[in-house]
N, C-alpha and C positions, 0 to 999 in steps of 0.2 A: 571512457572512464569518467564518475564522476567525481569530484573535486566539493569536497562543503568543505563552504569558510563561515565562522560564525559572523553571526551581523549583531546591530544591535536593538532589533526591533523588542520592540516595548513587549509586544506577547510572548517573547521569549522568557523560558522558567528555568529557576534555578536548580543549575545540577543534579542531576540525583546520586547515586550511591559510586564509587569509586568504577572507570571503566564503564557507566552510562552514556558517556559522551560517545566513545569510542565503538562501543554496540550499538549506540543509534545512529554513527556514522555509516556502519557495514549492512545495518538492515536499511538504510535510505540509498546506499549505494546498490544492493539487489534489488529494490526495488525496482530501480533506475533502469538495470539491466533485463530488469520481467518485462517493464514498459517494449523496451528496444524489440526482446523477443516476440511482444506481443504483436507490434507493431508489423513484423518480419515473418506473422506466421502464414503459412501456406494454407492454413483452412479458419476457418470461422471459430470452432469448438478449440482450437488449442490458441488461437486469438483471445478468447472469450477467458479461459483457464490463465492462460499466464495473466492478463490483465488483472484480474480477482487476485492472483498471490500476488501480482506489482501492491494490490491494495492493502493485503494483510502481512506484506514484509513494510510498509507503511507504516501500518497500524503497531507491527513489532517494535518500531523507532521508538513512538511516542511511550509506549508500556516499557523500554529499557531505562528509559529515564524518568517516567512517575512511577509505574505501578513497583510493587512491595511481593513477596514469594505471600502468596496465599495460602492460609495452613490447611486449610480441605484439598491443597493438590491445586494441579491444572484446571483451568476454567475456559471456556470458551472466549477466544482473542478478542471477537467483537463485544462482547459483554463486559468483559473488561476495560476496556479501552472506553467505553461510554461512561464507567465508573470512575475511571481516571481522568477523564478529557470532558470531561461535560458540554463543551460547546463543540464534540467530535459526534454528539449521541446521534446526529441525523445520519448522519455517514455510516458511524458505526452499525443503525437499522442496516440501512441500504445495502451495506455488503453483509451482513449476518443474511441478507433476506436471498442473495444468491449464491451462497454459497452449495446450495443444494443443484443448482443448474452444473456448476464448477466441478463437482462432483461426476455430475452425468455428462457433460463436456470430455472432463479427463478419463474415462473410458471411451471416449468415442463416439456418445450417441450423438450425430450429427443431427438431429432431430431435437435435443435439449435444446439449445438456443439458435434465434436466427442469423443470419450475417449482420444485419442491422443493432440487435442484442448487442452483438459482438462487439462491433463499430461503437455504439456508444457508451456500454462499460470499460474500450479502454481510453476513451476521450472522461471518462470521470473517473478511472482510477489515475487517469493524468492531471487530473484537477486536485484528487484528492491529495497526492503526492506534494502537490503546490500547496495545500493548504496546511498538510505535516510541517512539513520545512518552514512554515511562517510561523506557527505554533512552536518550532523548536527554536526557530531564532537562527537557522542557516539559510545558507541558501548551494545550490552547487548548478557545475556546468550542465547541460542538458546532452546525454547522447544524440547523434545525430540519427533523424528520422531512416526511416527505413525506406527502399526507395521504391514507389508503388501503391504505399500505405493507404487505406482507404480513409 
């Protein structure tokens, strides 16, 4: 289980709308959880897949507590999240750019990415999550690794 307690690091931002806090706790605690799964999974393609949502239930934290209801409707999370988070925009590329693998992963196609792909998207949707949590001003307990994990 994860556990965020606020800190009081200087890049942390102010509040956003009533129950932001609260929603960016539950989407950094799934994320926590995608990590764990990813960490735990039996093949490469569903290693690869949950890593990418650990990284866009991430990306949900930081958007409950800046981003505003857009009046065009839904937008796509990464593009948001570079509008809102401006020093997230590298990140925000990086996973907008595999979310097409994550796609062909979460069907199956063992062929969309490699084990290695896999291995190192969820070693930086682990970083990214670290770098969320600095940005919001928490921090929380880490699940414990999975036992095996590559």
């Amino acid at each position: 289980m994860t556990a965020l307690k606020p800190t009081s690091s200087p890049s942390a931002q102010p509040p956003g709308p009533p129950g932001s806090a609260v929603a960016a706790a539950d989407c950094l605690a799934r994320a926590q959880h995608a990590l764990h799964e990813a960490g735990s999974a039996p093949d490469h393609t569903r290693r690869y897949a949950c890593a990418h949502v650990a990284a866009l239930r991430a990306a949900a934290a930081v958007l409950a507590v800046r981003a505003r209801p857009h009046p065009r409707g839904q937008r796509n999370a990464w593009v948001l999240l570079a509008g809102v988070a401006p020093e997230l925009d590298e990140w925000a590329a990086f996973f907008a750019a595999g979310a097409t693998k994550r796609s062909a992963a979460e069907a199956g196609l063992t062929r969309s990415v490699t084990v290695r792909e896999a291995d190192d998207l969820l070693r930086d949707a682990e970083s990214f999550c670290e770098v969320v949590e600095e940005v919001l001003g928490v921090t929380s307990q880490r699940l414990l690794p999975a036992r095996g994990r590559r």
